[in-house]
C-alpha positions in Angstrom: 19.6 15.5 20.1 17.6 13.5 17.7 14.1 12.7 18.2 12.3 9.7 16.4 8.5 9.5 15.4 7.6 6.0 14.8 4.3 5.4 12.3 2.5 2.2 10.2 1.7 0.0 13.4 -2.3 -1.7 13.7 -3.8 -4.6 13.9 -3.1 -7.6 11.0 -4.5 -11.0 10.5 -1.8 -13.8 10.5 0.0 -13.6 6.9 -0.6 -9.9 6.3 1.4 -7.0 5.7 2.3 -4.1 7.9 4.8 -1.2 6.9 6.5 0.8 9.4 8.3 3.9 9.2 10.4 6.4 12.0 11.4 9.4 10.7 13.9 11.2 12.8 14.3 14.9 13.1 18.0 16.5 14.2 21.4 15.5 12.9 22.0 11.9 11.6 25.9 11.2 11.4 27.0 8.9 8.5 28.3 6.4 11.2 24.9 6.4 12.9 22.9 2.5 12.7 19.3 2.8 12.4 17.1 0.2 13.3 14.0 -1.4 14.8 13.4 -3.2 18.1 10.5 -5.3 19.8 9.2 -5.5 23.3 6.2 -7.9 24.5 5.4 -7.0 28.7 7.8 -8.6 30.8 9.9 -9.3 27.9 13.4 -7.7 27.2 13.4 -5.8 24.0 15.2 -7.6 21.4 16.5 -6.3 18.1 14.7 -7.1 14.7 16.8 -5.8 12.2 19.2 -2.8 11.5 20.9 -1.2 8.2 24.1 1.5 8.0 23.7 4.1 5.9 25.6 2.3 3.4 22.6 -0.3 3.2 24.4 -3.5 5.4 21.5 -4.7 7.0 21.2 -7.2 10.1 18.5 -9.6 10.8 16.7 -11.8 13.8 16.7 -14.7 12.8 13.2 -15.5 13.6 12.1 -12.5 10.9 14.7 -13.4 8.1 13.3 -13.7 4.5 10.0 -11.9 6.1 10.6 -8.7 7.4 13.1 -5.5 5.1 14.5 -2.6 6.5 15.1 0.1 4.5 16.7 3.4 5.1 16.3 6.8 3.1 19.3 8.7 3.6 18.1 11.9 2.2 14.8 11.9 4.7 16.8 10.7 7.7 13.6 7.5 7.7 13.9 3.7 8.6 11.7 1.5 7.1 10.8 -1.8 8.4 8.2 -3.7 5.7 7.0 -6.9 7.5 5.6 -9.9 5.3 4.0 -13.2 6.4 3.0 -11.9 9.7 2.5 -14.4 12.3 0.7 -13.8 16.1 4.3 -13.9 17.5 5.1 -11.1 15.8 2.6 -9.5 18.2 5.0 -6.6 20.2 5.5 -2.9 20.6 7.6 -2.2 17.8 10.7 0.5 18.8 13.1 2.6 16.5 16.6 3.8 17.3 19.7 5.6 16.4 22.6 3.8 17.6 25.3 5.9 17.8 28.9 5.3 18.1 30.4 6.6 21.8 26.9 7.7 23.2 24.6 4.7 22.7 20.9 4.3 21.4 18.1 7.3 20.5 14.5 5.4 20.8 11.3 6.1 19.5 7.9 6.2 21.8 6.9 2.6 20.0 4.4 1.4 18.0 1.7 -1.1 18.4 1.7 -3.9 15.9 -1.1 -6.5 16.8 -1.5 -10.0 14.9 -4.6 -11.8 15.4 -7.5 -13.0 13.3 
C-alpha cells in the first residue's frame, strides 16, 4: 500500500511561482512512475507531467518549458516546480504512483489557484 501526501498548493498571481511536493510513505518499486495530474469540476483529470526513477520525464504540452518535475529517489518525493503561471493553470493538482500490473496510487489533491 502506498499512501501519498501532496503539499506547496495556494493562491498565485498570473506569472508566479508555485512548488509542489508529494511525499509518499510505503514501498516505491524501481519500476514505479511518479507523477502529477490536474482536475478543474466537470473536467476529466489530465496528466501534467511524469518522471521514472531514472529521471525520463514526460510533459503536457500546454506546461512544457514552464512547469519541472523532479523526483528524490532516496525520500520516495515528486516534485512539480511550476513557472510562468497562468489562470488556466487554475485546478486541483493530484499525485500518483503508477504502477506496473495494478494501476495508479493518488494523493487527496492540492489546490493551486491563479488569479490577480
Amino acid at each position: 500500500q502506498v499512501q501519498l501526501v501532496e503539499s506547496g498548493g495556494g493562491l498565485v498571481q498570473p506569472g508566479g511561482s508555485l512548488r509542489l511536493s508529494c511525499a509518499a510513505s510505503g514501498r516505491i518499486f524501481g519500476s514505479d512512475v511518479m507523477g502529477w495530474s490536474r482536475q478543474a469540476p466537470g473536467k476529466q483529470r489530465e496528466l501534467v507531467a511524469d518522471i521514472t526513477s531514472g529521471g525520463s520525464t514526460n510533459y503536457a504540452d500546454s506546461v512544457k518549458g514552464r512547469f519541472t518535475i523532479s523526483r528524490d529517489n532516496a525520500k520516495n518525493t515528486v516534485y512539480l516546480q511550476m513557472n510562468s503561471l497562468k489562470a488556466e493553470d487554475t485546478d486541483v493538482y493530484y499525485c500518483n504512483v503508477r504502477r506496473r500490473g495494478f494501476g495508479n496510487y493518488w494523493g487527496q489533491g492540492t489546490q493551486v489557484t491563479v488569479s490577480s
